[in-house]
C-alpha angles and dihedrals in degrees: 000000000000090000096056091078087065108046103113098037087062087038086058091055110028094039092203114190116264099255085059124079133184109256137159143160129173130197118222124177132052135283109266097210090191097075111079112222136141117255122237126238114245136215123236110262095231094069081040112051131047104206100208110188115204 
């Protein structure tokens, strides 16, 4: 939700199309393997992402 502040002000640079949002999230930490749990499937990055160079 951090990057919600600053939605506009990258918008303002970045000028993304309106179907695409900022959005970002991060994992820190380690995996604890002794909790049992399913895995997820994941989505290529490439129909995920949108990589913008500035």
């Amino acid at each position: 939700m951090a990057w919600a502040k600053y939605r506009k002000t990258v918008a303002e640079v970045l000028s993304p199309p309106d179907e695409l949002i900022l959005f970002c999230g991060m994992s820190i930490g380690f995996e604890d393997v002794t909790v049992g749990y399913s895995r997820t499937g994941r989505a290529p990055l490439d129909e995920t992402v949108t990589f913008v160079k500035g």
